[in-house]
C-alpha positions in Angstrom: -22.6 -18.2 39.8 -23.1 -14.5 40.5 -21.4 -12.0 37.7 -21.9 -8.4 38.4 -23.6 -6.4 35.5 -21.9 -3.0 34.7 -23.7 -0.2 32.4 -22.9 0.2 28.6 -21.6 3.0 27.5 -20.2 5.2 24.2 -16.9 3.6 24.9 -16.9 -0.2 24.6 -13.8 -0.4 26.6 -15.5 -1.7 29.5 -17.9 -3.7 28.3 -15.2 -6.1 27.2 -13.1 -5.9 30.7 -16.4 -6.8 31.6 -16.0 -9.4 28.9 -12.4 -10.4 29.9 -13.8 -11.4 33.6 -16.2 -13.0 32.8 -14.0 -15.5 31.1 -12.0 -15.3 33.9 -14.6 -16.2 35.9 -15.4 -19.2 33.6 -11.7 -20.1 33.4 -11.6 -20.4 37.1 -14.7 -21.8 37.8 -14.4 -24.6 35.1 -11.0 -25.1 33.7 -9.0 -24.6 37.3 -11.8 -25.1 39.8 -9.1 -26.2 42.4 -8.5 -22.1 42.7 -12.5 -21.9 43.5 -12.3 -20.9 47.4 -14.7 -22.0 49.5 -15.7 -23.5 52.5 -17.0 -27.2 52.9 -19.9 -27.3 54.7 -21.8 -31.0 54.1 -20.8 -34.3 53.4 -22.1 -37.4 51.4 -21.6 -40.5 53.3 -23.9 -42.6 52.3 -26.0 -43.9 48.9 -28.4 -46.1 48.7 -30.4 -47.8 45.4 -33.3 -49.4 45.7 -34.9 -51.4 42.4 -39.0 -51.7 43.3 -41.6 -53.2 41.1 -42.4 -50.0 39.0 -39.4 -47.4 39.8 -36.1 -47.4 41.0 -35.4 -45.1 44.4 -32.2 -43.5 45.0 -31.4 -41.9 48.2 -28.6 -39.6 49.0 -27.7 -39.6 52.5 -25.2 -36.6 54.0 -24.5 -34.6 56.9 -27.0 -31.8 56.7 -29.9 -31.0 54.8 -28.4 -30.4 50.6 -28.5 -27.5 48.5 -29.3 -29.1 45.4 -30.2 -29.1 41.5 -31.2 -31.7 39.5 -31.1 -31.4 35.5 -31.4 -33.0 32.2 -28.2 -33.4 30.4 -27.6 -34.8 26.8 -27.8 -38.2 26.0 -30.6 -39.7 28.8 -28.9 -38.1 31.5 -29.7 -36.6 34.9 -27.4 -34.9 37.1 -27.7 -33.7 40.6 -25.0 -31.1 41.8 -24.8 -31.0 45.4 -23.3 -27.3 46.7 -20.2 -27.3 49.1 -20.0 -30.8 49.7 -17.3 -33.4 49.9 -17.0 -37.1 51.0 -16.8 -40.9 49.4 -16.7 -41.1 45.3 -18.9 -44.4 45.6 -17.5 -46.3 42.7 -19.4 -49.3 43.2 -22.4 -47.4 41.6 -20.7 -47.3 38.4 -21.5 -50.4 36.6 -25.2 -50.8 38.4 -28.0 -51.0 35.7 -31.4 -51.8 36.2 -34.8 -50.9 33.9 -35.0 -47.4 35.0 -31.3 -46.0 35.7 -27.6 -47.3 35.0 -24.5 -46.1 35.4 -24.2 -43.9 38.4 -20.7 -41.6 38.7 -20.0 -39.1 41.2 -17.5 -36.6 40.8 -15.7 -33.8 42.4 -15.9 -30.3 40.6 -14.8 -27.8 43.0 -16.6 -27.7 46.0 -19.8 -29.1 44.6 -20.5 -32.9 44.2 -21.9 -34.2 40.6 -23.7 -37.4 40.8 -24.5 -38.5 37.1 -26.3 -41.5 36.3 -28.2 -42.6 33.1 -32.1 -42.9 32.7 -34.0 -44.7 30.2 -36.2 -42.9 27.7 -39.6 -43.0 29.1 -38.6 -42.3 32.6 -39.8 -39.9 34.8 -38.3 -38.6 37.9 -40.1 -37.7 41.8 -38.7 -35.8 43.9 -39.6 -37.1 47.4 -36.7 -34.7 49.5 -37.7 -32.3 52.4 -35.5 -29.3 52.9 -35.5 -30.4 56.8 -34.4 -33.9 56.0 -30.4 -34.1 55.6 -31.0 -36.8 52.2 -32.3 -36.4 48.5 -35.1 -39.2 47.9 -35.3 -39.2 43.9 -37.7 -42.2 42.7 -37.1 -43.1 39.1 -39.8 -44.6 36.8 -42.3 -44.2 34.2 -45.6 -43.5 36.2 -43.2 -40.0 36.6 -42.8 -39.4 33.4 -43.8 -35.6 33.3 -45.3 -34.0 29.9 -44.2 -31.0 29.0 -46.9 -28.3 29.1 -47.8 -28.7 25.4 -50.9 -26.6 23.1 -54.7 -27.4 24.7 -55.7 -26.9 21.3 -57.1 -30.2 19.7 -55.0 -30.8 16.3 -51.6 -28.7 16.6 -49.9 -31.4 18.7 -48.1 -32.6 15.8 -46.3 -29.0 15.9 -45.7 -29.9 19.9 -44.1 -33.1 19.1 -40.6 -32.1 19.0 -40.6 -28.1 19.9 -38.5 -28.7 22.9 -36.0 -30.4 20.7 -36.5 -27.7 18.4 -35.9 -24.6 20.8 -33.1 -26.2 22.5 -31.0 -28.3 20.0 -31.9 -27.1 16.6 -28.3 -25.4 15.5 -27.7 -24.9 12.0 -24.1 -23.9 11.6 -23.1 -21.1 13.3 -21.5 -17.9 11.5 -18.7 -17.1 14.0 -18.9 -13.3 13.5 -15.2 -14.1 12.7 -13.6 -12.4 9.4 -12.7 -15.3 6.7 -8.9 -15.0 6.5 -8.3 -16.5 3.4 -4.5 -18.0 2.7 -1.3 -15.2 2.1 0.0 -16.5 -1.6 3.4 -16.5 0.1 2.6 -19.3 2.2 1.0 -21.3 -0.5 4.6 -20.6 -3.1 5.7 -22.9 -0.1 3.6 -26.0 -0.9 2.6 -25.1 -4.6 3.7 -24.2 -8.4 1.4 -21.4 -10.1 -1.6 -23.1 -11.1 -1.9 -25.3 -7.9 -2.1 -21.9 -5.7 -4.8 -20.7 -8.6 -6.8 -23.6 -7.3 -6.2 -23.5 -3.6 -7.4 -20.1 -4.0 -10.1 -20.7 -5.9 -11.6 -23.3 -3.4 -11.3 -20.7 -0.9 -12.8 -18.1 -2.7 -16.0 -21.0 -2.8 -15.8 -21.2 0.7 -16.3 -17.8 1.5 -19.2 -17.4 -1.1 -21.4 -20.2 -0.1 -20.2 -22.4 -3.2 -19.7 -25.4 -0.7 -19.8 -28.5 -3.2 -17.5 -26.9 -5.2 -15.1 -25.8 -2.1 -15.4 -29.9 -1.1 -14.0 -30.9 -4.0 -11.0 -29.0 -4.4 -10.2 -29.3 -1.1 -10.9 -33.0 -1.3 -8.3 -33.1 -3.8 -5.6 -31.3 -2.2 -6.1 -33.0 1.2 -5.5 -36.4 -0.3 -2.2 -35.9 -1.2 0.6 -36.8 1.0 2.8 -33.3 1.0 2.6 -30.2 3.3 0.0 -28.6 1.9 -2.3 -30.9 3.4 -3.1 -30.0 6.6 -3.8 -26.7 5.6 -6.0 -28.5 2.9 -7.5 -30.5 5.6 -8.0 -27.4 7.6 -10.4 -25.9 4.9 -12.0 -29.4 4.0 -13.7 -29.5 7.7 -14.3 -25.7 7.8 -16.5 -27.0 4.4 -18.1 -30.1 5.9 -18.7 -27.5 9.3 -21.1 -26.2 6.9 -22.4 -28.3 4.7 -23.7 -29.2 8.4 -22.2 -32.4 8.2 -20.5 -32.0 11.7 -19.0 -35.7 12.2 -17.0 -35.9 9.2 -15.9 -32.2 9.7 -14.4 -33.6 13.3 -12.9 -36.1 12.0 -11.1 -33.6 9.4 -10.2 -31.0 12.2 -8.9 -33.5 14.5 -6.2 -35.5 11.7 -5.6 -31.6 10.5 -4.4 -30.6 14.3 -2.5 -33.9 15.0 -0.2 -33.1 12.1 -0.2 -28.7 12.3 -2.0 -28.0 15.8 -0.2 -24.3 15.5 -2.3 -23.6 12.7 -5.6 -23.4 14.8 -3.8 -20.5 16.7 -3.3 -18.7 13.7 -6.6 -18.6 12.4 -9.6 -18.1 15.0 -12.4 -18.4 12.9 -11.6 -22.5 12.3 -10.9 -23.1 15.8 -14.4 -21.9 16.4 -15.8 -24.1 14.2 -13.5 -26.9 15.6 -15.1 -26.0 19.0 -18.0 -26.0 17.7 -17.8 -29.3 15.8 -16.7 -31.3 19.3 -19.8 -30.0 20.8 -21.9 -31.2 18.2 -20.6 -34.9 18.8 -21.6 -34.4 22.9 -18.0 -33.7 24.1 -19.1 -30.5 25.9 -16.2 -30.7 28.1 -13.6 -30.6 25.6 -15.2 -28.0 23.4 -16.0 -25.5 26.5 -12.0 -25.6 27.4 -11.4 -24.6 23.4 -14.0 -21.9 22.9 -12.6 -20.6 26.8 -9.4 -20.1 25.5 -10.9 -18.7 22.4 -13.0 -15.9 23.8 -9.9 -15.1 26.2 -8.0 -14.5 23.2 -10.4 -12.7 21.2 -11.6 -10.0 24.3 -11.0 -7.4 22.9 -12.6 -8.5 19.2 -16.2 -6.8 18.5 -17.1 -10.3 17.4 -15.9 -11.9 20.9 -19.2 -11.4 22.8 -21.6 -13.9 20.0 -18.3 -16.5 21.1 -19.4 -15.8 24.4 -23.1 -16.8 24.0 -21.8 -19.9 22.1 -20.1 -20.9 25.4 -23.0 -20.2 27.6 -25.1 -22.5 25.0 -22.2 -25.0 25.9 -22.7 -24.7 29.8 -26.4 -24.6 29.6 -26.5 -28.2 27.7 -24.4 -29.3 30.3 -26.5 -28.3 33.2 -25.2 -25.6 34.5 -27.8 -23.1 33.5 -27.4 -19.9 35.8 -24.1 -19.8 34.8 -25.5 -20.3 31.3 -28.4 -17.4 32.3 -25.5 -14.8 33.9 -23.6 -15.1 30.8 -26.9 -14.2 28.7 -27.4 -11.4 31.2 -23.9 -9.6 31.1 -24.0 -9.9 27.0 -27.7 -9.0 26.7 -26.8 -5.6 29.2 -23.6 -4.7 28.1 -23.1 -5.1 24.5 -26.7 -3.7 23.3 -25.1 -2.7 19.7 -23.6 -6.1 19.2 -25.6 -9.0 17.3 -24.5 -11.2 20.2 -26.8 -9.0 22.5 -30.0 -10.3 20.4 -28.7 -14.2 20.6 -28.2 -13.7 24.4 -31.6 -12.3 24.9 -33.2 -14.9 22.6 -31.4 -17.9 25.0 -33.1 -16.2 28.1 -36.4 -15.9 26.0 -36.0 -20.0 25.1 -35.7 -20.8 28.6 -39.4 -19.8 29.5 -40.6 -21.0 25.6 -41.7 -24.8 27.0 -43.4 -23.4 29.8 -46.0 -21.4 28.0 -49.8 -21.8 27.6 -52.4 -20.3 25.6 -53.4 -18.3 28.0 -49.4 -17.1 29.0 -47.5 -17.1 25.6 -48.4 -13.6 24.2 -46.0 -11.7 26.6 -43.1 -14.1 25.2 -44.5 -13.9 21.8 -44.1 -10.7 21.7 -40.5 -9.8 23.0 -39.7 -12.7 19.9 -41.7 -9.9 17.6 -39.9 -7.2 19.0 -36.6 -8.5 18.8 -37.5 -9.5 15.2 -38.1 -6.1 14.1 -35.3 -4.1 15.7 -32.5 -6.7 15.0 -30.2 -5.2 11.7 -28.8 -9.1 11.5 -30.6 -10.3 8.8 -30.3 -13.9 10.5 -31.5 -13.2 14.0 -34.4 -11.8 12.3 -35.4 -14.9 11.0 -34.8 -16.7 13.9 -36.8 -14.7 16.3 -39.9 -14.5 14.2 -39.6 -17.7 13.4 -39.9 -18.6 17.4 -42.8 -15.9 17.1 -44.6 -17.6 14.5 -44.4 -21.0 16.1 -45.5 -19.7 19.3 -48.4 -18.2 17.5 -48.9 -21.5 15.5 -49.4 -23.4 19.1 -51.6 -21.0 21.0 -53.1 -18.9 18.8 -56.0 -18.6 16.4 -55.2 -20.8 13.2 -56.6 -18.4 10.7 -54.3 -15.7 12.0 -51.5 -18.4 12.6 -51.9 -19.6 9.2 -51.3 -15.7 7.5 -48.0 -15.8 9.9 -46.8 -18.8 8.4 -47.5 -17.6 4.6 -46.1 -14.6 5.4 -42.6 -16.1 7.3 -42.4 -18.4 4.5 -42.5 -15.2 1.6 -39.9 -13.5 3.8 -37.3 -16.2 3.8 -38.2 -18.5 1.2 -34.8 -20.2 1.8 -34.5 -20.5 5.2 -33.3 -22.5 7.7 -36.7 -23.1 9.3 -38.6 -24.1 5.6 -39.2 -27.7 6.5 -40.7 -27.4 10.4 -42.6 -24.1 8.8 -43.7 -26.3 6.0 -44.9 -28.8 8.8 -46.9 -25.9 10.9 -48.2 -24.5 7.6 -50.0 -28.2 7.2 -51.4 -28.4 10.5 -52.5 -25.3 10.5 -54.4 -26.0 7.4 -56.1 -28.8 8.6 -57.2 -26.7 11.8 -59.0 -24.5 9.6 -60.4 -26.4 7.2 -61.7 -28.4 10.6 -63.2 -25.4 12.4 -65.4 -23.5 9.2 -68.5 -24.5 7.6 -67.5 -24.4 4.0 -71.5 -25.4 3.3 -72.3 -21.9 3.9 -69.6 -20.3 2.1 -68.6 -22.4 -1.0 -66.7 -19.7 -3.2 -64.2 -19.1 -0.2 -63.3 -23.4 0.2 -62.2 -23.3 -3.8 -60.1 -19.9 -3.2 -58.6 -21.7 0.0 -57.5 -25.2 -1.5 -56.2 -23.4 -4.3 -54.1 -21.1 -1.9 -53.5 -24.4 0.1 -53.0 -26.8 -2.7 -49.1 -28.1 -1.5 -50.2 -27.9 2.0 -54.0 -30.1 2.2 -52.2 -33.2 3.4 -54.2 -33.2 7.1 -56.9 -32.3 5.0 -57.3 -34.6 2.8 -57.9 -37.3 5.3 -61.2 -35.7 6.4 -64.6 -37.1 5.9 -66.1 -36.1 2.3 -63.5 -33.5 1.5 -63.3 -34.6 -1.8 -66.7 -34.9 -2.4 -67.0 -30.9 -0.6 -64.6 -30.2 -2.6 -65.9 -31.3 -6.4 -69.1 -30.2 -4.9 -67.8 -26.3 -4.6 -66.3 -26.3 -8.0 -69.5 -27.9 -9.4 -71.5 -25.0 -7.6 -69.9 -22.0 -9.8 -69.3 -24.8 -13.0 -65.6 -24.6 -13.0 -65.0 -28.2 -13.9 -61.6 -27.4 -15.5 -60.5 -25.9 -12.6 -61.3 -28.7 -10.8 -59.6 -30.7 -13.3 -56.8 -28.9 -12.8 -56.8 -28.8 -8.8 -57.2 -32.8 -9.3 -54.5 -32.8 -11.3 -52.0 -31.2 -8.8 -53.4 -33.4 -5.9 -53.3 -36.4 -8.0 -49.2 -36.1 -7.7 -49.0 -35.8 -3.9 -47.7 -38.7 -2.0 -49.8 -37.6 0.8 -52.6 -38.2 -1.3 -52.4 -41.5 -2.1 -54.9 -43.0 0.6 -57.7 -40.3 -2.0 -55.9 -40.8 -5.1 -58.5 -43.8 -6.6 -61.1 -41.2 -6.0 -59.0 -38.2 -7.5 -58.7 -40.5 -11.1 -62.2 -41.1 -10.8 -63.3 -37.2 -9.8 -61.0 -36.3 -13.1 -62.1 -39.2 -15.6 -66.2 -37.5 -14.7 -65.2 -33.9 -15.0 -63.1 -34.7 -18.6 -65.9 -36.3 -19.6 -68.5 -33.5 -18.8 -66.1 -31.3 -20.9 -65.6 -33.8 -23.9 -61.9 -34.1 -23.2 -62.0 -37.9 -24.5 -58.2 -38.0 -24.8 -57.9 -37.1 -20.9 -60.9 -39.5 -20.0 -59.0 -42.5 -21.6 -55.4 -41.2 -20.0 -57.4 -40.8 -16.5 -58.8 -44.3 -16.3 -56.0 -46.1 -17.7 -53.9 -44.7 -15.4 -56.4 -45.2 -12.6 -56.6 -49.2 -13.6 -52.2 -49.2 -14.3 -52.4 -48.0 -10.6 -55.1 -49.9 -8.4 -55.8 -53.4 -10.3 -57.2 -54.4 -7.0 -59.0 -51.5 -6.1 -62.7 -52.7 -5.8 -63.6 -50.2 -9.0 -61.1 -51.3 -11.2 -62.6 -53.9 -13.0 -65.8 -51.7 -13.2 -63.3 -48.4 -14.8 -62.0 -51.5 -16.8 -65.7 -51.4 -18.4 -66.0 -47.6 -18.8 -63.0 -47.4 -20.7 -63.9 -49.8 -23.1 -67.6 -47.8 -23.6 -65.5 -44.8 -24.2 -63.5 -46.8 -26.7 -66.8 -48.5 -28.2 -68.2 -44.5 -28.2 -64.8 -43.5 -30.7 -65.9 -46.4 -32.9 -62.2 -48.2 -31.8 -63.6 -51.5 -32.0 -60.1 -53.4 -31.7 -59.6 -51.3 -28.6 -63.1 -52.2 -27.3 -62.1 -56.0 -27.7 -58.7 -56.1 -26.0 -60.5 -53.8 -23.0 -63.2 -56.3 -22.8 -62.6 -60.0 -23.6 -61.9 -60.7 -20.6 -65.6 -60.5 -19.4 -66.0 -63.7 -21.4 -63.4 -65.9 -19.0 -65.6 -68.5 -16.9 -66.6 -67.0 -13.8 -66.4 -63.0 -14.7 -69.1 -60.6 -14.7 -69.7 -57.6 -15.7 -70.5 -54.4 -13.5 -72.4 -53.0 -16.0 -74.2 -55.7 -18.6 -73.9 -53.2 -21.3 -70.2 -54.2 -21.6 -71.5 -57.2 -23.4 -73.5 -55.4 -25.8 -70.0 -53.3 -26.5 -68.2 -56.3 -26.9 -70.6 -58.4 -28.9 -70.7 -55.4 -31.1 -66.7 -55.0 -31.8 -66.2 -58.7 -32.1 -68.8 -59.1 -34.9 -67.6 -55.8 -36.5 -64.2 -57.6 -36.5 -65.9 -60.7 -38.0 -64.9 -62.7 -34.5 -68.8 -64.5 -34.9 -68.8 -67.0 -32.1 -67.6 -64.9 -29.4 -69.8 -61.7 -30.6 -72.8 -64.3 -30.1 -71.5 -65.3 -27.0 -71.3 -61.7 -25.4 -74.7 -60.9 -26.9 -76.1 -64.0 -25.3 -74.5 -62.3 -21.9 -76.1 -59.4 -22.8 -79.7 -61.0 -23.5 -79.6 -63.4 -20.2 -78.9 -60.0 -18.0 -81.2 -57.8 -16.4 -81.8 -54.9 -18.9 -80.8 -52.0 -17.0 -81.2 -49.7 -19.8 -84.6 -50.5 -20.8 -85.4 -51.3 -24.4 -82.4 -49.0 -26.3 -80.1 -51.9 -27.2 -82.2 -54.7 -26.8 -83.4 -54.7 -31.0 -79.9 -54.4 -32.1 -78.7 -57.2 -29.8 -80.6 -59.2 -31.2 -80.2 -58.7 -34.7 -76.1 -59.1 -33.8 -76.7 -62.3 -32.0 -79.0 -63.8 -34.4 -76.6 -62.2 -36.8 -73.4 -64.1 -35.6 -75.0 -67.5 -35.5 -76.4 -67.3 -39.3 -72.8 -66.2 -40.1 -71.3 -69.2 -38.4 -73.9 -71.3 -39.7 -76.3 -71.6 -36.8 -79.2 -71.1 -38.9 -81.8 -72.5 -36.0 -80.4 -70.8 -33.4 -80.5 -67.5 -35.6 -83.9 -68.0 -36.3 -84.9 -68.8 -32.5 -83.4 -65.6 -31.6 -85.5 -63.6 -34.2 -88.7 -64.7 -33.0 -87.8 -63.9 -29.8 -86.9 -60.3 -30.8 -90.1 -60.3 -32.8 -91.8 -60.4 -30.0 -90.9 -57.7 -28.5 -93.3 -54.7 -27.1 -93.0 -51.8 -29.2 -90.2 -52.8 -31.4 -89.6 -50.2 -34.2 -87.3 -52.6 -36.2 -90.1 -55.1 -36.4 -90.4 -55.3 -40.4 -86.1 -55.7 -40.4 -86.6 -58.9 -38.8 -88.8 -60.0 -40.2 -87.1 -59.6 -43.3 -84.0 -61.4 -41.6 -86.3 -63.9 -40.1 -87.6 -64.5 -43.8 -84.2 -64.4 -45.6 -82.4 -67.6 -43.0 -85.1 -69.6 -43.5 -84.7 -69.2 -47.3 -81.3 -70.0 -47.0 -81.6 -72.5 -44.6 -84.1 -74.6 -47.0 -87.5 -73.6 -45.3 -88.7 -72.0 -48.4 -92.7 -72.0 -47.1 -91.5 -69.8 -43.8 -89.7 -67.6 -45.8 -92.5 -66.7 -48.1 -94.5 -66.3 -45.2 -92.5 -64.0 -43.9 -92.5 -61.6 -47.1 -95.7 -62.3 -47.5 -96.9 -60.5 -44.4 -94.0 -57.7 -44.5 -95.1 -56.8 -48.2 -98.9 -56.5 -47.1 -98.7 -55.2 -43.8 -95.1 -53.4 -43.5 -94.9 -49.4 -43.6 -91.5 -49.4 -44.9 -91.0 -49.0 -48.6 -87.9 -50.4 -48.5 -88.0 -53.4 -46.7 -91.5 -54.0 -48.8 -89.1 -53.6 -51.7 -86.8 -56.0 -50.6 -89.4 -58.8 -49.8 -91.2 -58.1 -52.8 -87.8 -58.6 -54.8 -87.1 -62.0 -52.7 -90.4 -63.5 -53.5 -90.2 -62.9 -57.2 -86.5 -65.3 -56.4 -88.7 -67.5 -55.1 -91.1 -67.7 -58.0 -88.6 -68.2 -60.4 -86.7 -70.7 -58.1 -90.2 -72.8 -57.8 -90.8 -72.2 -62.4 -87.5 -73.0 -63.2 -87.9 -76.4 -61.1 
């Protein structure tokens, strides 16, 4: 559809005749296309649909070679307009369905021919046609399906994935430019006593400050009851669930509020926009376009009718009519260059040409997005286009300076309606450049980055040895309670949970370092509450009882431990036994203190000689005290043989004092014997000197 373009000038006058035709135009063309002269100068007579093996081909026989389009429309889709054409409606095709296509409806719509049919999601489409051949040959299948020209750049597909959906459909909910006109208090005396009008009002005041859960429940109320104030009430509830962007419940309220006061929506403008608005969010472009028509035919002459206008063409555009869409965008974007709706129409003719951009094409479009940014005085088509300007950036461009865009968009409008896709680029981006620089060479600048970073390391974290880079940086400049604390943070993030066993451990090392016992216990506790299977549990299992047996908790040590004792457990590290032989015969718990000991004693001594004395003496220890004097005494010699052993004169002391007890008085004086001539220790020569004068006076008194 042609529409002539006229200049702007000082007077705005005729920019909105301008704006008056073109919604004549659009009246004409779409709600009485039956005025639409023009001759008929091809003709449809034949269709044919042919199912093969791996598409489906459907071919559009007529009179003379077509002019043609072919589009996507809502909902899986396609539909092929064929210019100045008449002849058979084949309603046969209606109810065909096969793999690839269903559903085929033609339809008359002026002089053109619409043939609409349905595809299935991972279709393609070839066009096989020749402009001398009078037929359209369109085969249907997914060895067609085209990709969108998408980002060459390894590791920013995920902020592809979706950008056409994005661009095109993202919609938060529109402000209509219209003024709010709240309720006259005469009208509401009608329908309400004093303090019920004090209500109504209030909800509305809500509504036009933002205060939307409140608004919903007052109206909520009101709407409920069965009198005449509520489809007024019901009026208000929708224009509230419009914005809380919860679009089919706000339908639903619209549509029960007009079947009992359709007048109303004639009276108020700004909620038969959002009605509108509302029915083209559900897919019923059709019935919206006819409202918002009459709507912008109503409001020419209203400064905030143009932005209605772009709404529309948004409308047609979705349906497939794009150059009527595009001549729309044109007429706004030329003639009403002080009005907001001038910078949405250029941004819908800037969108159109957003999927087709590569990193070597996008900086032209990147730019006008900057531009438009920068001179807009609407504080929300600001937003909007340098959001479009950062994304494009974030595809194409380098990640480093892509990355700065992001942090910056995200300081500018910290509430915005783009904070959860800017959240998602700021991610990937993260990733990229944590990918593409040798933190080896530059340690200081990877801590100041994953600080920076921290909320944002989630394609990060997934890298080879990032963790271990990472402790390693901190390590570097001995900042272990800033790593600590950096742990900490990551620690809580569900998208580190495939490093979180590693984070507990990297903490539990680092608060150890620093002495922080009380965080060492809370880290591995928490670290074995989490992961009992993990492969290092039962091994932390151990470490926490050595830090236990370290604080001298010996009942601690015990329940951490006893398990190791269970047929057919073994300990990581054999030195759990000695900790556990040494808390159970502290708490007096004999046979099971000799039994860890024996563990202990039978292992390979990984620690060299350090404990090896003192097991003994606590193994040989705990079968005197349960009255396993042999056994005690067997485990002595053994000790006493020992390379090197500085406790050498203590057993034999011990070795001396069971056999005395046990009966075997000429051992035991053997044993003193030899300590008191050969032992260096005054007072364990003391002691054996004192147990052989027992003995003599044992062997008088007899």
């Amino acid at each position: 559809m042609k529409v002539s373009r006229f200049p702007y000038g000082r007077n705005c006058r005729l920019a909105l005749q301008l704006l008056s035709v073109v919604v004549l135009l659009l009246s004409v063309m779409i709600i009485h296309p039956e005025k639409a002269q023009a001759s008929i100068s091809n003709r449809l007579y034949r269709v044919d649909v042919r199912p093969h093996k791996d598409f489906t081909r459907i071919v559009v026989r007529l009179a003379e070679p077509p002019d043609y389009t072919l589009s996507d429309i809502p909902g899986n889709r396609m539909r092929l307009v064929i210019r100045d054409t008449g002849g058979t409606l084949f309603k046969k095709y209606r109810r065909y369905s096969d793999k690839n296509i269903g559903g085929l409806a033609f339809l008359k719509r002026g002089d053109d021919l619409l043939m609409t049919f349905q595809v299935s999601p991972k279709v393609g489409l070839r066009d096989l046609s020749r402009s001398d051949v009078s037929a359209i040959t369109l085969d249907i299948g997914q060895e067609f399906k085209s990709r969108v020209t998408g980002p060459v750049i390894p590791g920013r597909e995920k902020i592809w994935n979706g950008v056409e959906k994005l661009v095109r459909d993202f919609d938060p909910p529109l402000k209509s430019e219209i003024p709010f006109s709240p309720t006259d208090r005469q009208i509401l005396k009608n329908f309400l006593d004093d303090n019920e009008q004090k209500i109504f009002m209030a909800g509305e005041a809500a509504l036009y400050r933002g205060a939307l859960t409140d608004a919903e429940e007052i109206f909520s109320q009101f709407a409920s009851r069965q009198d005449p104030i509520r489809p007024l009430a019901m009026y208000r509830l929708a224009e509230t669930l419009y914005k809380l962007q919860r679009y089919p419940q706000a339908l639903s309220a619209f549509r029960e509020a007009e079947k009992i006061w359709p007048a109303y929506l004639g009276f108020n403008p700004g909620i038969t926009f959002y009605y509108g608005d509302s029915i083209a969010r559900s897919g019923d472009l059709a019935q919206a376009r006819v409202l918002l028509t009459s709507l912008v035919g109503r409001l020419a002459d209203k400064k905030y009718a143009p932005a209605l206008l772009v709404r529309l063409g948004d409308i047609l555009s979705r349906q497939g009519h794009e150059k009527e869409a595009l001549a729309i965008y044109l007429n706004v974007a030329e003639n009403f260059k002080d009005n907001k709706a001038s910078g949405m129409a250029l941004m819908r003719r800037a969108d159109l040409r957003f999927l087709h951009t590569t990193p070597w094409n996008y900086r032209t479009l990147s730019d006008t997005y900057l531009n438009a940014s920068r001179q807009s005085g609407d504080l929300d088509m600001r937003e909007e286009s340098l959001f479009k300007h950062v994304l494009l950036e974030s595809i194409h461009g380098d990640a480093s300076e892509a990355l700065q865009l992001v942090t910056s968009f995200q300081k500018k409008f910290p509430k915005g309606v783009y904070m959860a896709v800017i959240r998602t680029m700021r991610e990937v981006l993260v990733a990229d450049v944590y990918r593409k620089t040798a933190w080896r060479k530059d340690l200081s600048s990877l801590v100041r980055f994953v600080e920076e970073q921290h909320d944002y390391l989630s394609g990060c974290v997934g890298q080879p040895g990032f963790l271990r880079l990472v402790a390693d940086s901190y390590s570097e400049f001995g900042r272990p309670i800033e790593l600590i604390k950096f742990l900490d943070l990551l620690a809580d993030r569900q998208w580190a949970s495939s490093i979180a066993p590693e984070i507990y451990l990297e903490i539990a090392d680092n608060s150890e370092l620093i002495g922080d016992v009380s965080l060492t216990e809370r880290t591995l506790k928490t670290y074995i509450s989490k992961y009992p299977s993990d492969p290092r549990a039962r091994e932390m299992t151990e470490r926490l009882g050595s830090l236990y047996f370290a604080s001298d908790r010996q009942q601690q040590v015990k329940e951490t431990l006893l398990w190791l004792l269970n047929k057919g457990e073994r300990a990581k590290n054999a030195e759990s036994y000695y900790y556990l032989g040494k808390a159970l015969w502290s708490l007096q718990l004999y046979s099971q203190a000799s039994k860890a000991m024996d563990l202990f004693l039978s292992a390979p001594v990984a620690g060299g000689m350090r404990l090896l004395p003192d097991a003994y003496l606590v193994a040989a220890s705990s079968r005197d005290a349960a009255g396993d004097h042999k056994g005690a005494l067997k485990l002595i010699d053994a000790a006493l043989k020992l390379p090197d052993i500085k406790r050498h004169e203590e057993f034999m002391y011990k070795a001396g004092d069971i056999s005395l007890r046990s009966g075997n008085t000429a051992r035991a004086r053997e044993m003193f014997e030899q300590l008191v001539k050969s032992g260096k220790d005054p007072d364990w020569q003391r002691l054996a000197r004192q147990a052989l004068a027992s003995i003599e006076v044992k062997s008088i008194t007899r």
